[in-house]
N, C-alpha and C positions, 0 to 999 in steps of 0.2 A: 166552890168552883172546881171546876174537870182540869188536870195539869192541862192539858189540851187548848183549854178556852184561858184559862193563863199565859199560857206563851202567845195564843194567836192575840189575843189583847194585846201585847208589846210589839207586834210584828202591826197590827192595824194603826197604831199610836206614832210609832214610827216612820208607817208610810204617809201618816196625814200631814207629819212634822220636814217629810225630807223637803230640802232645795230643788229637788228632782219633777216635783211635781207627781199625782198621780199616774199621767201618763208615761213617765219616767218609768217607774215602780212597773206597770204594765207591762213595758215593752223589756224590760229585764225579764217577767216573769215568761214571757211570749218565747224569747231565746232559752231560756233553760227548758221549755217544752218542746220546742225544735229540735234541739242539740238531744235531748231525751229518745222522743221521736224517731231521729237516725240512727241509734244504736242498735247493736244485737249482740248476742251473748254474756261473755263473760265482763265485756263493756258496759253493757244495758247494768250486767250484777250489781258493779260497784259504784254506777250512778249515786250521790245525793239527790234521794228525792225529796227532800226538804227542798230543794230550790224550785222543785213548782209550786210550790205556794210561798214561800217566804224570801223576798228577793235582797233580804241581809243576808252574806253567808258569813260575817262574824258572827252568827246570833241563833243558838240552835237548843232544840231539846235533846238533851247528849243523853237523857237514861230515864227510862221510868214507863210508867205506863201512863201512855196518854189521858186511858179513862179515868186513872188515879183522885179520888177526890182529896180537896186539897182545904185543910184549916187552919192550920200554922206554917208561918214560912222561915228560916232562916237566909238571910241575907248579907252579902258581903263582895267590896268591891276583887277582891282576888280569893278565890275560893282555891287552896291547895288540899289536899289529903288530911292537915290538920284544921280545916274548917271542917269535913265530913265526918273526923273523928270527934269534933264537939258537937254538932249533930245525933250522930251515932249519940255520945254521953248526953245530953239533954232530952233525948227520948220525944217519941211524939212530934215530930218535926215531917214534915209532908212532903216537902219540897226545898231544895238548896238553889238557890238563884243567885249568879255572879256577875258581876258585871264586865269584867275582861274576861276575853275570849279564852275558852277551853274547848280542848276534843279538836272534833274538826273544823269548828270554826276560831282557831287558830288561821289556820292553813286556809281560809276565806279573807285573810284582815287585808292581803291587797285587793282583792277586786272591788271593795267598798270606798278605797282611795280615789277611783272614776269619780266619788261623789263632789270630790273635789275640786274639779274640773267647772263643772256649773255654779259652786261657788265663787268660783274665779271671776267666770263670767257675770256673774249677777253681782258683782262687785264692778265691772266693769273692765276686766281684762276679756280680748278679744279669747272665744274656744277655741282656735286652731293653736293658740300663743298658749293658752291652759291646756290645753293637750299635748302638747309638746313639752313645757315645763313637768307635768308629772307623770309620764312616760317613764323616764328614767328613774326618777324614784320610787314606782310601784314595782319596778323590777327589783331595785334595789331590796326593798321589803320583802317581797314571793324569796330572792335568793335569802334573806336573815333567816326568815320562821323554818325553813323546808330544817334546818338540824334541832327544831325544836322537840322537847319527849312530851307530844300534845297529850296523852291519855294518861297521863301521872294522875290526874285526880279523880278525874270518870273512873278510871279503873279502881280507884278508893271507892267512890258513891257502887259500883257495881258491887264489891267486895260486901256493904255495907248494905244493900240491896237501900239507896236515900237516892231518889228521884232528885234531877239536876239540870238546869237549863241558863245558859249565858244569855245575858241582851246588852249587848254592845252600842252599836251605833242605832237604834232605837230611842237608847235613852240619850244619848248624844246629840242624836236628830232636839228632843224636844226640850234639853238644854240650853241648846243653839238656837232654836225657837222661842224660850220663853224669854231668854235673855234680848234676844234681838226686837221682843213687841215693848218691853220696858223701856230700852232703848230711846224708840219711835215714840212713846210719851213720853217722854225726860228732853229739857235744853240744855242740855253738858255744854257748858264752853272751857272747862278746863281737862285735866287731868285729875286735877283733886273729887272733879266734882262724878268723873267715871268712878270712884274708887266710895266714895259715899254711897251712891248707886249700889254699888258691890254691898257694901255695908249693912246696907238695909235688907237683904235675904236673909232668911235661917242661916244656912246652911256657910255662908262666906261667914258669918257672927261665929259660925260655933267652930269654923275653920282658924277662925284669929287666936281664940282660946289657946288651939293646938300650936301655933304658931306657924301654922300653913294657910293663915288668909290672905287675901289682894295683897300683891303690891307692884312696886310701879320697878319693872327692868330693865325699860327702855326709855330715856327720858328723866322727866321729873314734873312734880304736880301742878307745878306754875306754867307748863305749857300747854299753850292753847292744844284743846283735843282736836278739834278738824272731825272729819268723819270720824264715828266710830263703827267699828264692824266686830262681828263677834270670828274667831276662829277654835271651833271646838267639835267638829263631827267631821268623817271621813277618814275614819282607822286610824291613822294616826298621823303627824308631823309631815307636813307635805314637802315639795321642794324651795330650797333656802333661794332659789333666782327667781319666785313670785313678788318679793317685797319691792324688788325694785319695779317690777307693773304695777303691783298695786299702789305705791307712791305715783306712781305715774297715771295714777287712775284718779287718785283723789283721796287716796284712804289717809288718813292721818293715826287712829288709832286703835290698836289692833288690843283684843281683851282675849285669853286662851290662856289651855292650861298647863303649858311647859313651855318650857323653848329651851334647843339644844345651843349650846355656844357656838357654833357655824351658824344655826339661825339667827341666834342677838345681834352677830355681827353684822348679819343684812340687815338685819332692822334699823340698827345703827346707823351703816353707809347711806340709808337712803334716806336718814331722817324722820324716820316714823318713831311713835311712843307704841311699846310694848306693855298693859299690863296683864299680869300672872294674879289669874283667880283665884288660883289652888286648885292643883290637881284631882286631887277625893274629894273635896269641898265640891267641885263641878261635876263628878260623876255621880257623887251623893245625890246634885240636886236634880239630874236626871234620872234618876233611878225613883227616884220620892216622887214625881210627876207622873211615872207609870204605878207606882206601885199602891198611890191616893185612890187608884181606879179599883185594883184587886182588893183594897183595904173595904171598898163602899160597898161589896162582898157579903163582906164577913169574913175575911181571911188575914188572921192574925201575923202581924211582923215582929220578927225579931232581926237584929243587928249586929253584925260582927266585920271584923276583918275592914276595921277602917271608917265601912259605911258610917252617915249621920242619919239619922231618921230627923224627919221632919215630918208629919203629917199637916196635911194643909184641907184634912179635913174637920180641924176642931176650930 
């Protein structure tokens, strides 16, 4: 495979996965061709044009040649300068693929937090009530990253001449999708029986080993689950005054892969069960759902930096 048809696979995969819907993904793509469109000069320069085709701006090819043909990959959930230099020393490696954001799709992870917004809604919080809840925290975000040093590792892979590309919320999309159709065949009536569920994946199995599988943060296994909902795609941590709508919606119990202690604490107040997949365990098993597809290829994976490989093509 072409680095090219690599990344645009993860960018296709993701938009089939988002809550957003196809025409969702469209009309994002439609605004950065507008917004394109009215520019001139040194404005037009430093456009991303990555955004008229790929409407994740966590999610980009930060280095390489697109035409670059591609037969081994290294892989790993945070790619720093010392994953490119194991790279660089294993030789023959084609492609470095990460799954948190690098380069400039850094400095994209708020505007994929909107994604949020519809999940709200499809949960059953009113959109103008999910619009307003993460308003103030996507700001809060844009202001975190802006003093981040994004190009520490691109500039490794450049140094190194190792072709390199993040997919963020892609595989998070189909995470939060693959989790949520299991869901919808399973009758969870507890909490125990969410975390069995968890259980039975690769990827939650080989998390427990590490001692980063399920468990239960919010709550305890003897209570009734109530709805379950997945929360695991839209950049990251959305805002902590959701819980109390979503209790107010019906949700009962919420599956994701962190929670900061200001957000336990809602979850608490409003009597919802919290459990915690495992952080790499959930990004691992979204990365392995894209990366079954490069694998059917011909295009060899290797693993570092966290990642769990699972093929779920044997």
């Amino acid at each position: 495979m072409k680095l090219k048809d690599i990344f645009q696979k993860a960018v296709e995969m993701g938009i089939e996965a988002d809550p957003r819907g196809k025409k969702g993904m469209e009309k994002i793509l439609k605004r950065s061709s507008e917004e394109y469109g009215k520019l001139e000069g040194r404005d037009k320069e430093v456009f991303d044009k990555q955004k008229l085709d790929n409407p994740f701006e966590d999610s980009r090819l930060l280095y390489g040649d697109p035409d670059r043909e591609v037969k081994k990959v290294l892989v790993g959930i945070d790619i720093t300068p010392g994953e490119i230099l194991i790279a660089d020393r294993l030789g023959e490696i084609d492609l470095v693929i990460g799954h948190h954001p690098r380069g400039i799709g850094i400095m994209g992870l708020h505007d994929v937090m909107h994604l949020q917004e519809n999940v709200l809604k499809k949960w059953g919080v009113p959109i103008n009530v999910a619009e307003s809840l993460m308003e103030k925290r996507i700001k809060e975000v844009e202001r975190k990253v802006k003093g981040a040093n994004i190009n520490q590792s691109v500039d490794a892979a450049k140094l190194l001449e190792i072709p390199m590309i993040c997919v963020h919320t892609p595989a998070d999309n189909l995470v939060n999708m693959h989790l949520t159709e299991i869901i919808k065949s399973k009758e969870l009536e507890t909490v125990e029986d969410v975390l069995e569920m968890l259980y039975d994946i690769p990827e939650y199995h080989e998390g427990r080993k590490n001692g980063d599988g399920p468990i239960v943060l919010v709550g305890n296994k003897e209570r009734s689950s109530g709805k379950v909902v997945v929360e695991m795609t839209g950049g990251t941590q959305g805002s902590k005054k959701s819980y109390e709508k979503l209790s107010q919606a019906g949700v009962g119990t919420l599956i994701g892969m962190h929670l900061s202690e200001e957000h336990r604490k809602e979850v608490e107040k409003h009597h919802m069960n919290y459990v915690i997949a495992g952080h790499i365990a959930s990004d691992s098993l979204g990365m392995n759902l894209f990366l079954d597809e490069i694998e059917k290829e011909g295009v060899e994976i290797l693993s570092c930096s966290g990642f769990i490989r699972h093929s779920r093509n044997k």
